[in-house]
C-alpha positions as CSV (number, residue, x, y, z in Angstrom):
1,X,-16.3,40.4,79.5
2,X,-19.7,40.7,80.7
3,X,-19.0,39.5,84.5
4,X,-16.3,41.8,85.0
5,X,-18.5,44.4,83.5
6,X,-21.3,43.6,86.3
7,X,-19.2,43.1,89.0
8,X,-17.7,46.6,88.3
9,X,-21.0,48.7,88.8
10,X,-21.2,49.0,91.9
11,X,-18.0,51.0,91.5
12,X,-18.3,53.5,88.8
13,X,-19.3,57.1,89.5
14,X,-22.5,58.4,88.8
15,X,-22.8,60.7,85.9
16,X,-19.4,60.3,85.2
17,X,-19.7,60.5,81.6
18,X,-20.6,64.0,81.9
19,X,-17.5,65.2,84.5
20,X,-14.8,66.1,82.2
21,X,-11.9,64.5,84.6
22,X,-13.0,61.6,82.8
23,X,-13.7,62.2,79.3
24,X,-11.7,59.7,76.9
25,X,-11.2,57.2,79.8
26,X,-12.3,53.5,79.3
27,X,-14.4,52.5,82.2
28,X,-11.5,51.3,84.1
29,X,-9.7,53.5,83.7
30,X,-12.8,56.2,85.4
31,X,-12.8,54.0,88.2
32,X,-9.5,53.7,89.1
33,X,-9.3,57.6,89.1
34,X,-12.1,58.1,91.0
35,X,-10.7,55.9,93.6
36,X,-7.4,57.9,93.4
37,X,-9.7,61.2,94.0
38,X,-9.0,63.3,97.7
39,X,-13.1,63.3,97.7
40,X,-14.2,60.2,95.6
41,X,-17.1,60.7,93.6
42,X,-20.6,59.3,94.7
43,X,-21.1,55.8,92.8
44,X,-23.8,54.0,91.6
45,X,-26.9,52.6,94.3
46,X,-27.6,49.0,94.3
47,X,-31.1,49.7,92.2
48,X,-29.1,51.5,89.7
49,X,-26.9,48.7,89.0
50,X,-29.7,46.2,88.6
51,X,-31.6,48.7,86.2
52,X,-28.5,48.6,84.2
53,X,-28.3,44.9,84.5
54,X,-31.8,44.7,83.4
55,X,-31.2,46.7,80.3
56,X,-28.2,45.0,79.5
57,X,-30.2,41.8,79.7
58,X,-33.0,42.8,77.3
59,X,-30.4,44.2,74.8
60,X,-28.6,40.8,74.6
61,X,-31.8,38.4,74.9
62,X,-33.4,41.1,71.6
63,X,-30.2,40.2,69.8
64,X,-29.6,36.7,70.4
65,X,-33.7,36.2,69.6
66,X,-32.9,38.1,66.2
67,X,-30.0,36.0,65.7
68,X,-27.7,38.8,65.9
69,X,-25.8,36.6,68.7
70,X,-25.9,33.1,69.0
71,X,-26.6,33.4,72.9
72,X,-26.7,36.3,75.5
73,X,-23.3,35.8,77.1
74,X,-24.5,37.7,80.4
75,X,-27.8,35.7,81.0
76,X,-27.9,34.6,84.5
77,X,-25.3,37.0,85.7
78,X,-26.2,40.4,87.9
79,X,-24.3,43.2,90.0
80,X,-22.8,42.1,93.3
81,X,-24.8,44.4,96.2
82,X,-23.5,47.9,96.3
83,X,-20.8,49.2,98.5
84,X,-22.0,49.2,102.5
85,X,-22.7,53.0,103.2
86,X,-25.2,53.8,100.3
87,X,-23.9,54.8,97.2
88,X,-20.4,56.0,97.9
């Protein structure tokens, strides 16, 4: 679900994908655990979730203009703001 997807950003750690605390973990499933951490993890700014907006954007606009997908399902949707406080 795209929307749930974007309004999730502003949640998930940076670089988590490289921390091995969360290897094999759906994206979920890294949030939550980074929420459960004694010193959470920074997370990701507001610019970083609209550059990932942005790319996810372009990715489904390419496929739905090479008929790949009848429609990008995310157009019009973006990132709420990030978490007040910066990027924790």
């Amino acid at each position: 679900d795209w929307r749930e997807l974007f309004n999730q950003l502003p949640n998930v750690p940076v670089g988590y994908s490289r921390q091995r605390a969360f290897s094999n973990m759906t994206l979920r499933q890294v949030i939550e655990l980074a929420d459960e951490m004694d010193e959470p993890p920074l997370r990701l700014t507001e610019k970083s979730c609209t550059d990932y907006a942005i790319q996810i954007n372009s990715l489904l606009n390419w496929a739905a203009k090479e008929e790949i997908l009848t429609k990008n399902a995310a157009k019009g949707l973006a990132p709420p703001r990030a978490r007040l406080g910066g990027a924790r």
